[in-house]
KOLMAR-44158 format. One line per field, with one value per residue (C-alpha): residue number from 1; residue in one letter; x, z, y. Coordinates in pm, 1 decimal, always signed. Layout:
BEGIN
pos NUM/...
code A/...
c1 X/...
c3 Z/...
c2 Y/...
***
This chain:
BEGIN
pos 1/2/3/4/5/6/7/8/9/10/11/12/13/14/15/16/17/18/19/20/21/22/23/24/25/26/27/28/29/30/31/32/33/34/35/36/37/38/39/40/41/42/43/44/45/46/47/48/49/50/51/52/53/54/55/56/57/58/59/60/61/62/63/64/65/66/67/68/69/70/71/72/73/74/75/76/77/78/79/80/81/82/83/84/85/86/87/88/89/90/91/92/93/94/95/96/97/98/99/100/101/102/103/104/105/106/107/108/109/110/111/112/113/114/115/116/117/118/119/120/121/122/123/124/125/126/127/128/129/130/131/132/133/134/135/136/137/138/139/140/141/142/143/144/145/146/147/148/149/150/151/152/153/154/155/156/157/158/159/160/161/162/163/164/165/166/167/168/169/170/171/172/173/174/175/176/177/178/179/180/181/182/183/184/185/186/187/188/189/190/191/192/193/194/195/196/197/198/199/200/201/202/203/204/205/206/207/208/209/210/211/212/213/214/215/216/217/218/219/220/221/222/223/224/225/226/227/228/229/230/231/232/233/234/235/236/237/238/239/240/241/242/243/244/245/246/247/248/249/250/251/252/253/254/255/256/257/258/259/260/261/262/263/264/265/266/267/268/269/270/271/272/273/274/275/276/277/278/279/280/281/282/283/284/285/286/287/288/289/290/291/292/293/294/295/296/297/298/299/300/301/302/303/304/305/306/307/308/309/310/311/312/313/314/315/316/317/318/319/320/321/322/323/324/325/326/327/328/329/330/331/332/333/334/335/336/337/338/339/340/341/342/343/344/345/346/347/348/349/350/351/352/353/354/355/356/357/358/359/360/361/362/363/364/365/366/367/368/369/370/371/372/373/374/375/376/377/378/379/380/381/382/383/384/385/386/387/388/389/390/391/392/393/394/395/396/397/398/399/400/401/402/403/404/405/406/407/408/409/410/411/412/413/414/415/416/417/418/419/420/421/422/423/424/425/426/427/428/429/430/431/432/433/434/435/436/437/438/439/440/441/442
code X/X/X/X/X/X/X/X/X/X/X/X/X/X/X/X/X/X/X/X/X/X/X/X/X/X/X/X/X/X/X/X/X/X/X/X/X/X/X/X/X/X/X/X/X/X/X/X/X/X/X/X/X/X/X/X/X/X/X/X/X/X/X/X/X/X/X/X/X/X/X/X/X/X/X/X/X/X/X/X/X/X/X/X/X/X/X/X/X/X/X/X/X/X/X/X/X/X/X/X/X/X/X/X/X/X/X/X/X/X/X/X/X/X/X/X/X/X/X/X/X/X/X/X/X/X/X/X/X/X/X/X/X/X/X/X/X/X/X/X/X/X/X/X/X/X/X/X/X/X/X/X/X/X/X/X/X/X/X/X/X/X/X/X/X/X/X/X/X/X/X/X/X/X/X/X/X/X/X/X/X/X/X/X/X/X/X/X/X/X/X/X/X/X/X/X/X/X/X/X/X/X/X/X/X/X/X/X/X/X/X/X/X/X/X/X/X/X/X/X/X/X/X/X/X/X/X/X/X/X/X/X/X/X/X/X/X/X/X/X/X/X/X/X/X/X/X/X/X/X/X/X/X/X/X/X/X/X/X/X/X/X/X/X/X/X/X/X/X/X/X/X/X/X/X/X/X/X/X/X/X/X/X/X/X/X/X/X/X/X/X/X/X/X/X/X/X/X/X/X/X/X/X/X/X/X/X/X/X/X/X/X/X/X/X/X/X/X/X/X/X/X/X/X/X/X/X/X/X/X/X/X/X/X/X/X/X/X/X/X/X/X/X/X/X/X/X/X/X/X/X/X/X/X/X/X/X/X/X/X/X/X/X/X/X/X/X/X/X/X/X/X/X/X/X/X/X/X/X/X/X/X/X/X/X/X/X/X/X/X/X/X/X/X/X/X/X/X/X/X/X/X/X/X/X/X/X/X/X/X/X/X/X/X/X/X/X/X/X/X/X/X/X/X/X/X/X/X/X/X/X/X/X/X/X/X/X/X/X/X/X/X
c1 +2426.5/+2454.0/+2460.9/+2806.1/+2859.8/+3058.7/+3188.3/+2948.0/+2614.1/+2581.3/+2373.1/+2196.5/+2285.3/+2539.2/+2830.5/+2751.7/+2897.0/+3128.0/+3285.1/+3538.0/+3423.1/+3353.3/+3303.2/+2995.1/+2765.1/+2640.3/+2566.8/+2957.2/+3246.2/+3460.6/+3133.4/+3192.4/+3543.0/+3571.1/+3263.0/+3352.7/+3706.1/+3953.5/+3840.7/+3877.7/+4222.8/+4345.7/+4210.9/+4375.4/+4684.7/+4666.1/+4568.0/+4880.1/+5127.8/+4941.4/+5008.7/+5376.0/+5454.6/+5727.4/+5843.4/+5875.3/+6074.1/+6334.7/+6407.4/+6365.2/+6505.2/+6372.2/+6254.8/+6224.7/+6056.5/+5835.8/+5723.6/+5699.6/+5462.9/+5256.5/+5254.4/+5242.3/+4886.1/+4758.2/+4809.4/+4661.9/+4372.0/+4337.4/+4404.5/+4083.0/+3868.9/+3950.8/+3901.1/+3543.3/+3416.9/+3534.3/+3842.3/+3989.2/+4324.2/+4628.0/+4961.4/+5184.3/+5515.8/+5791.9/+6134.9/+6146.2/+6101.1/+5817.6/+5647.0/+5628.8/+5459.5/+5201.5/+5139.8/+5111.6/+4898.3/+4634.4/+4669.7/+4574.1/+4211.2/+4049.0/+3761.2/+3733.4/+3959.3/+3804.3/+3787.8/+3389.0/+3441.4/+3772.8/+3827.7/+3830.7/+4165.3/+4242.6/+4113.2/+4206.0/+4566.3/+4606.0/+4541.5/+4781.3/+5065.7/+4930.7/+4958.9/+5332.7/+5416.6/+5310.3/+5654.4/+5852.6/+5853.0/+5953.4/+6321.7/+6351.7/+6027.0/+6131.1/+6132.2/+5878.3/+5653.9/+5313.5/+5170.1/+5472.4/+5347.5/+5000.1/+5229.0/+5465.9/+5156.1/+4994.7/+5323.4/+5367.2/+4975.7/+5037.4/+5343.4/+5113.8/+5009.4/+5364.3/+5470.6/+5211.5/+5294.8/+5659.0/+5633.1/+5429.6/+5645.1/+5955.2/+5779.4/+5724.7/+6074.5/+6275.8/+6145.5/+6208.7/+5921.7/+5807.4/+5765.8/+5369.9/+5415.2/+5583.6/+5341.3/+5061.2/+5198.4/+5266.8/+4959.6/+4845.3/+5116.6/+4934.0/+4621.9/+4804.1/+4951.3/+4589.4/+4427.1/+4716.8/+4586.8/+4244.0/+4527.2/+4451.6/+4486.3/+4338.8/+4006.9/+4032.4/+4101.7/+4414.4/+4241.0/+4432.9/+4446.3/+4582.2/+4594.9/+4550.3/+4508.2/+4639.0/+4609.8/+4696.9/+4427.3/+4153.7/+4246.6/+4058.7/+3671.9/+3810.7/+3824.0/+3413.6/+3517.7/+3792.4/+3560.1/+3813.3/+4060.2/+4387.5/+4651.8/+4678.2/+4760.5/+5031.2/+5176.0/+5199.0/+5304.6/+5620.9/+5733.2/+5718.7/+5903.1/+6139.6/+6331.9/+6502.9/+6656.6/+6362.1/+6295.1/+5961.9/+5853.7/+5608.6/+5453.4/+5396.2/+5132.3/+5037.9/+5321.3/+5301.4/+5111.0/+5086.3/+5444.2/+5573.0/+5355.3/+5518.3/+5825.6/+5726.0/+5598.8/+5947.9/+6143.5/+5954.2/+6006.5/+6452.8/+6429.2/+6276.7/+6466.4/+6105.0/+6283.8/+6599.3/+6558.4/+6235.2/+6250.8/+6014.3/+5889.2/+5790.6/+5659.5/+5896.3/+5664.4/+5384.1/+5113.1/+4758.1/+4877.1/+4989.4/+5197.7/+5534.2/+5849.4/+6232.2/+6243.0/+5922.9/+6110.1/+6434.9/+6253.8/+6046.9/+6341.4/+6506.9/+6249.6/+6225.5/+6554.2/+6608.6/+6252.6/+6397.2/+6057.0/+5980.3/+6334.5/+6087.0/+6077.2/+6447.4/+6542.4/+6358.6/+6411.0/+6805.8/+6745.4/+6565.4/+6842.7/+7077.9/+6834.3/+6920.9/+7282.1/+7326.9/+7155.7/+6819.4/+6621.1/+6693.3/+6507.8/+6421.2/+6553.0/+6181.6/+6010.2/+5787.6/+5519.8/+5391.5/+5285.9/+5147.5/+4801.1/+4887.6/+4687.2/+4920.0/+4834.6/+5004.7/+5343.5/+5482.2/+5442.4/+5499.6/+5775.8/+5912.2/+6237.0/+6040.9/+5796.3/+6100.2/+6217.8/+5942.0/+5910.7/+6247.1/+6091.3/+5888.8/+5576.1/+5510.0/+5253.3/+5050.5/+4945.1/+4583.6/+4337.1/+4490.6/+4720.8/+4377.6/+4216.0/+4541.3/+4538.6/+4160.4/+4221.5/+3901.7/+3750.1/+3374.8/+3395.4/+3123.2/+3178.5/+3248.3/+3508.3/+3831.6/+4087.6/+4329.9/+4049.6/+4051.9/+4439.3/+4371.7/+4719.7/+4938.2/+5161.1/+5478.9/+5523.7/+5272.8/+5130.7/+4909.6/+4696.6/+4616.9/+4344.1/+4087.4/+3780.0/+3751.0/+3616.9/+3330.6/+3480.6/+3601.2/+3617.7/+3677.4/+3351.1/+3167.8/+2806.5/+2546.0/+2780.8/+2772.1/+2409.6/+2378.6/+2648.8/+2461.9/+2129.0/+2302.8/+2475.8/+2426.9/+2797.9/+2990.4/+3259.6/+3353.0/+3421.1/+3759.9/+3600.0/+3583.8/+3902.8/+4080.8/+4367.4/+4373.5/+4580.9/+4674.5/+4982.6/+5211.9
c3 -265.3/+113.4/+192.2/+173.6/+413.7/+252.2/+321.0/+64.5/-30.1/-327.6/-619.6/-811.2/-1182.8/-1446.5/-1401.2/-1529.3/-1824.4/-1825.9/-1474.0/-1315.5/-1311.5/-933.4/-756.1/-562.2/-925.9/-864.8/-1293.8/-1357.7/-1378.7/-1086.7/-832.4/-1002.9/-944.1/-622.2/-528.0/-658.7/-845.7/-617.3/-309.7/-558.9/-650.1/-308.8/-170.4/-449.4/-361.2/-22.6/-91.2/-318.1/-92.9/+161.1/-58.3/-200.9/+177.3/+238.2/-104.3/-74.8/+281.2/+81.9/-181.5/+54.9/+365.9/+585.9/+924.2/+873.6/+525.0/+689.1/+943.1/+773.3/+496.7/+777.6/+867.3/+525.1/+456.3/+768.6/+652.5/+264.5/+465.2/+625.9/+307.9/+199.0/+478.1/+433.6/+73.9/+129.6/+418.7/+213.3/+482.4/+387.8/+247.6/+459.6/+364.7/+203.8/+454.0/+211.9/+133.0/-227.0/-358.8/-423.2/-71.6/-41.6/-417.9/-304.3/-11.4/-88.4/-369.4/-115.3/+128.9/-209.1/-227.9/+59.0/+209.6/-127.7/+9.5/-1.6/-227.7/-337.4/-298.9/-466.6/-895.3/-945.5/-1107.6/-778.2/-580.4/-777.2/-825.1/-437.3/-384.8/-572.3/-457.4/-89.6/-168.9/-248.1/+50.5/+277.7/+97.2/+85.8/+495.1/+534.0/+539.6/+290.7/+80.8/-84.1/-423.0/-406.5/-723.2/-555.8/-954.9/-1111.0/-1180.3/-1336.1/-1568.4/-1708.1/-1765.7/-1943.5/-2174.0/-2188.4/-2238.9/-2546.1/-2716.0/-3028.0/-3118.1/-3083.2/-3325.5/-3577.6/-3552.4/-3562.2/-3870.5/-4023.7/-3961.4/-4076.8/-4400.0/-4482.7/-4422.0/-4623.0/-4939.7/-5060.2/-5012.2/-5127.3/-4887.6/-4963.1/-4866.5/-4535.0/-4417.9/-4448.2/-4262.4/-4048.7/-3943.7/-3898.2/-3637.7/-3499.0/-3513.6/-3397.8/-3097.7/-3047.3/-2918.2/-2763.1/-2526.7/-2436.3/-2228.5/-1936.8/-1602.7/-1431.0/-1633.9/-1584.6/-1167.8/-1233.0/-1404.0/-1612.8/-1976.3/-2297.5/-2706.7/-2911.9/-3320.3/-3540.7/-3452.0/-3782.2/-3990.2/-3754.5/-3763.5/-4078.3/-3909.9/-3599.0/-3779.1/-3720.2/-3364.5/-3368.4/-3316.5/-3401.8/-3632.4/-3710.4/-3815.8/-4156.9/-3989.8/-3751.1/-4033.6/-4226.7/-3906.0/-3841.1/-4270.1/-4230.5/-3914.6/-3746.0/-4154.9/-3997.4/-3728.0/-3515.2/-3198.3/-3081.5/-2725.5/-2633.8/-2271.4/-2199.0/-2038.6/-2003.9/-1991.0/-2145.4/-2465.7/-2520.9/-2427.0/-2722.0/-2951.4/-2814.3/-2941.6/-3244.5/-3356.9/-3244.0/-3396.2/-3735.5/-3678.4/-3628.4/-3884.2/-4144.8/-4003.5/-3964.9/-3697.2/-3561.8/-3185.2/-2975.1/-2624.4/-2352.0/-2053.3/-1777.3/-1416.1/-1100.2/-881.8/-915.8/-1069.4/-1165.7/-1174.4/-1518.6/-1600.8/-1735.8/-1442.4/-1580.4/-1406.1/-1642.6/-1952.6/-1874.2/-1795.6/-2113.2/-2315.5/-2171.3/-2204.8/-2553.7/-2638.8/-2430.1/-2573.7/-2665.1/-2786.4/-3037.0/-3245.1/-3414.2/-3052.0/-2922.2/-3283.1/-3264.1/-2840.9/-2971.3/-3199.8/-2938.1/-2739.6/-3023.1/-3060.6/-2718.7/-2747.7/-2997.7/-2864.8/-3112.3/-2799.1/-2493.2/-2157.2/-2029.9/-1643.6/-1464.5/-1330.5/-1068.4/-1255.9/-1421.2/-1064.5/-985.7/-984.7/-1155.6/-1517.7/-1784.7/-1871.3/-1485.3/-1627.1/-1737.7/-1388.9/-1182.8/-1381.4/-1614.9/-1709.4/-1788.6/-2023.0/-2171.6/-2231.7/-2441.6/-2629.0/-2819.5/-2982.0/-3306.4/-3163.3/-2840.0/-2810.1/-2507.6/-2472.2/-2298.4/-2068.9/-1799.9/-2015.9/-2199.8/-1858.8/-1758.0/-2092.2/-2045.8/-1686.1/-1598.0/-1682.3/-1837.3/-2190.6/-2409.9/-2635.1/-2944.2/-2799.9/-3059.8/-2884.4/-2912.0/-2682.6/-2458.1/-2390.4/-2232.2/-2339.5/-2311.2/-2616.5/-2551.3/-2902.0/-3180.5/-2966.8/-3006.7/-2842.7/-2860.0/-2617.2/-2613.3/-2440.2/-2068.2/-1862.8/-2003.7/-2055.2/-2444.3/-2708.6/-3083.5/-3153.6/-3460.8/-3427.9/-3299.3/-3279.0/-2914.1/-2926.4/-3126.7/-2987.2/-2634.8/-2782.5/-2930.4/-2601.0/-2266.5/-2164.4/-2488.2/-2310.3/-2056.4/-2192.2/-2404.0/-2729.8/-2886.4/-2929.3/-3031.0/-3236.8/-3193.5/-3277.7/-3184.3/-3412.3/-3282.9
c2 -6364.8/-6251.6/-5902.4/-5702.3/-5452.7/-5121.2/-4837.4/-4655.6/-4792.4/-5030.3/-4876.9/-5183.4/-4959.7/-5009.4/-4759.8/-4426.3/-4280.9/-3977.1/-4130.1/-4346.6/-4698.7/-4849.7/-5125.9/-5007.7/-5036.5/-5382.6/-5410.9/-5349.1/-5575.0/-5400.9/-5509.8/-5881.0/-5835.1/-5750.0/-5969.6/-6306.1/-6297.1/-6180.0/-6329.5/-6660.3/-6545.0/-6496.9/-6866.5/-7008.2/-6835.7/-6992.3/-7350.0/-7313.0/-7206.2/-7460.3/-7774.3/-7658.3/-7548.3/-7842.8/-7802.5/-7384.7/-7422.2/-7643.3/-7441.9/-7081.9/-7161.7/-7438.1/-7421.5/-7000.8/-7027.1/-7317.8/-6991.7/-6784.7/-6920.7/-6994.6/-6627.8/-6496.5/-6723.6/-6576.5/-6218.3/-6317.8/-6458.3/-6099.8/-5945.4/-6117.0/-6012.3/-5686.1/-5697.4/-5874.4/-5617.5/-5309.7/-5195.2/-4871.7/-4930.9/-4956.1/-4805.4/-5028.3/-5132.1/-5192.6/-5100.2/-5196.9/-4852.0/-4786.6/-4752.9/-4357.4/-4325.0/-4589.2/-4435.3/-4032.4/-4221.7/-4374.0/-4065.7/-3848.6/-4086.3/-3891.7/-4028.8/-4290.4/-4524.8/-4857.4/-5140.9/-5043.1/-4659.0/-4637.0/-4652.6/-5009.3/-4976.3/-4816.7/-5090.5/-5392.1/-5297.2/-5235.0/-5581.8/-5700.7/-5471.0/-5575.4/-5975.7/-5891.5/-5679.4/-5979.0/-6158.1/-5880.0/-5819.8/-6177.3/-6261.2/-6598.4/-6586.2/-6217.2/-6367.5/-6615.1/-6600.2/-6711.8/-6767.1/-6910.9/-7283.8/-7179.2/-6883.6/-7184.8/-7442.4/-7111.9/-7160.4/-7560.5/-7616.8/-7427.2/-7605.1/-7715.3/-7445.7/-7256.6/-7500.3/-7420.4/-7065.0/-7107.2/-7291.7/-7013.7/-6788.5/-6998.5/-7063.2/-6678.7/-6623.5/-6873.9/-6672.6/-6319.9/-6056.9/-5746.3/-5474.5/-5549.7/-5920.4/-5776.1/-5549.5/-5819.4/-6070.8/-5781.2/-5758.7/-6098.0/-6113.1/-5870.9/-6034.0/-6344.8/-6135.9/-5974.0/-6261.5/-6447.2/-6196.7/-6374.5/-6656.8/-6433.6/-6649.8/-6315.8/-6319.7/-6716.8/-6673.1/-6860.2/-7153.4/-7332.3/-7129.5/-7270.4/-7244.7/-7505.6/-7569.9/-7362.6/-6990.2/-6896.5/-7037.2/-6898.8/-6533.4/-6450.4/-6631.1/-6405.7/-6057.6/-6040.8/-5980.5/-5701.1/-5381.9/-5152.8/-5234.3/-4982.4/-5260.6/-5085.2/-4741.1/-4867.4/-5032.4/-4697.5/-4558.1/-4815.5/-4748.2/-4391.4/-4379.7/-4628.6/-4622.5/-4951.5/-4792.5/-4686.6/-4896.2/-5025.7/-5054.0/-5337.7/-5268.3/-5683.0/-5791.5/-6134.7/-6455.5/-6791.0/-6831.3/-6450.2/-6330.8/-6638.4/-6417.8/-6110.9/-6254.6/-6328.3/-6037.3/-5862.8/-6146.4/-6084.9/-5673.9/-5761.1/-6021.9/-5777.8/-5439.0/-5288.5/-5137.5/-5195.3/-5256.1/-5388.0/-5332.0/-5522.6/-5355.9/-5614.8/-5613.0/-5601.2/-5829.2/-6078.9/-5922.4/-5970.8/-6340.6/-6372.3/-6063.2/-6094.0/-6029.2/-6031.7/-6394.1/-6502.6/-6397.8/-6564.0/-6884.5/-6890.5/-6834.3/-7121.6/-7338.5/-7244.5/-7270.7/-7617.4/-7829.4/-8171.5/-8247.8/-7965.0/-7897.3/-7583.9/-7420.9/-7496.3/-7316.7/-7039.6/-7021.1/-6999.7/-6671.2/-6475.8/-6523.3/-6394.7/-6124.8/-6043.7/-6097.2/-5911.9/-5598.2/-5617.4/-5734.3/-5575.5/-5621.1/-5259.7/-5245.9/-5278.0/-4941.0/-4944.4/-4748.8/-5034.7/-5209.3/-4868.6/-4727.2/-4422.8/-4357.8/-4354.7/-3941.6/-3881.7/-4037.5/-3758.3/-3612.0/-3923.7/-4104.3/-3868.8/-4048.7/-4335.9/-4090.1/-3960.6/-4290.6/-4381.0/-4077.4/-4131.7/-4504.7/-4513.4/-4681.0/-4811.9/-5145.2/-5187.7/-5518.7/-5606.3/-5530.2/-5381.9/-5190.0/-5074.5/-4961.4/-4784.1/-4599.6/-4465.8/-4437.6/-4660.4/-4335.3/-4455.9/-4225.6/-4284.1/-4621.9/-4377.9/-4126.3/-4131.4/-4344.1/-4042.5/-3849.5/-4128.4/-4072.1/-3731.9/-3606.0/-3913.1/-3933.8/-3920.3/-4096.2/-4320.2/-4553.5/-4844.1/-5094.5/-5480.7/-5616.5/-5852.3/-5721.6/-5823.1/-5533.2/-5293.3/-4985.5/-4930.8/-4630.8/-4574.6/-4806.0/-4722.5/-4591.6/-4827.6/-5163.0/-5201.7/-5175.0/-5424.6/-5617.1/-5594.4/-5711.4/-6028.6/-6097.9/-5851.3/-5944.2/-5925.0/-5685.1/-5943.6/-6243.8/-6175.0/-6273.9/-5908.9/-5752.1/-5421.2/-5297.6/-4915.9/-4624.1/-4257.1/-4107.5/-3856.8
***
């Protein structure tokens, strides 16, 4: 490994406990991050756009687009350099709304304003909101989704497995079931939904990700890996409070294989008036390449509901989009605070209508692993802090979380487990095997 120059010097420790975690801790994940990953991500943006670049200026523009693609891979190759020589971060130039929060954010940082010296929630999430603001100050390639074509293989790798899981599902409900019956399945979904999240094309650096078998019949050899397991209490929580008229809130994460078990899950909530709305939360932009926008859900949907191939998908594609139609679904308008690099506990401060928002539904579901390091703030608490400690004071209603394990920070572990997890394998938190299902009630 060559030598890195950075702004602050590199300490060759794990990140401490009891403090934000950083790049500059050459033992962490954010130093692997910033090291090898997103310098990957970012070349594989441009030998994208670089091989696509006749097909982009037809559909964008022509001779213009053709320019300014050029132009726009210039500036991600900057982007890069900066990014691999620790630059201090430059304000963001935008007019998309968001510009003056960003940039009061980064003035805010002081003199730790660099990709090593910065949180690594900090620093990784500026990247990504710079990679967009390259398109945004062109004039034809505004909405040009630079990860579209590895999001929709992360959904049509998957088809056999949607199948299996569709028939599952289809199965349980062409019987009547007790309220007991219910709840169980319940929480397989959630299982299910759980590790849909380890199709992360982030964790992967936009390799290829997909889901294969039969997801249902491995969930009960995969319960050895959830760490911290609360399905039974958000169960409770959803009878005792949404009484069939409450509405859940998923904050989505990841598209493809993982946003078809997003639907599920609220398609089994409508079609057994657990609650009576479920409402999806996306991202405005491109975003830590595999996070849902409003154009990713309208395309799955589609391609659901249009599969010649798989009549089981095209069926079940055709009642989400009743569930939508009819009002059960709904697609929240997007808020810029989730492509921010505000903590969730500064919501109430920073986006208070969208706090307020939340705090009327009967459970809100974050989905994965940025979600999870937005939730603790990628503040390093101690591996057995209560995940309602963890929150520091966001709850604007029951909330809960499903994440596999891909960056080592994590709380609400029983005594001694990572230890021993750690002794068995020194980089358990980082591969996306492990997973949670956590908890904090209102």
């Amino acid at each position: 490994m060559t030598e890195l120059a950075t702004k602050y010097n590199l300490i060759d420790e794990k990140p401490p406990f009891n403090a934000p975690l950083k790049a500059q801790y050459k033992q962490g994940f954010g130093f692997y991050t910033m090291r090898e990953r997103l310098p990957i991500i970012l070349t594989q943006v441009i030998d994208q756009l670089s091989k696509d670049k006749e097909q982009i200026a037809t559909n964008f523009g022509g001779d213009t687009a053709r320019d300014e693609l050029k132009s726009a891979i210039g500036e991600i190759s900057k982007l890069k350099y900066e990014l691999q020589t620790d630059k201090d971060f430059k304000p963001i130039r935008s007019s998309v709304g968001d510009e003056t929060l960003w940039n009061s954010f980064i003035e805010g940082l002081g003199e730790e304003n660099s990709y090593y010296s910065a949180c690594w929630l900090y620093a990784e999430t500026y990247m990504y909101r710079r990679l967009n603001n390259i398109f945004e100050n062109t004039t034809t390639l505004q909405k040009l989704d630079y990860f579209q074509q590895q999001k929709h293989k992360a959904l049509t790798n998957s088809y056999d497995a949607m199948v299996a899981v569709v028939r599952s599902i289809n199965a349980f409900n062409e019987t009547n079931r007790s309220r007991e019956e219910i709840g169980e399945f319940f929480r397989k979904l959630l299982k299910l939904n759980l590790w849909g999240n380890r199709c992360d094309l982030s964790i992967s650096a936009g390799q290829d990700v997909k889901q294969d078998g039969d997801p249902f019949s491995l969930l009960d050899a995969l319960d050895r890996c959830i760490v911290s397991d609360q399905t039974q209490a958000i169960w409770d929580c959803l009878v005792a409070n949404a009484a069939e008229s409450g509405v859940v809130e998923i904050i989505n994460d990841n598209s493809g294989y993982e946003l078809f078990t997003d639907l599920c899950l609220a398609d089994f909530i409508i079609q057994h008036r657990i609650a009576s709305k479920v409402c999806f939360n996306v991202k405005a932009i491109p975003w830590y390449i595999s996070d849902v926008t409003p154009k990713d859900m309208q395309w799955t949907l589609d391609t659901l509901a249009d599969n010649a191939t798989q009549p089981l998908l095209a069926q079940f594609g055709e009642r989400l989009k009743r569930h939508f139609q009819s009002g059960a679904f709904e697609l929240r308008p997007v808020d810029n605070f989730w492509t921010s690099p505000y903590e969730f506990h500064r919501m109430a401060d920073v986006a208070p209508s969208l706090y307020e928002t939340l705090s009327h539904a009967a459970l809100l579901i974050f989905k994965g692993d940025l979600n999870y390091r937005k939730l603790l703030g990628d503040f390093n608490f101690p591996y057995t802090t209560p995940f309602p400690d963890v929150l520091r004071g966001f709850l604007p209603t029951n909330l809960c979380t499903l994440r596999t394990v891909k960056a080592d920070l994590i709380c609400g572990m029983p005594e001694g487990l990572s230890e021993k997890l750690s002794k068995a394998d020194p980089s358990w938190m980082v591969t996306g095997e492990y997973g949670v299902i956590q908890f904090a009630s209102k």
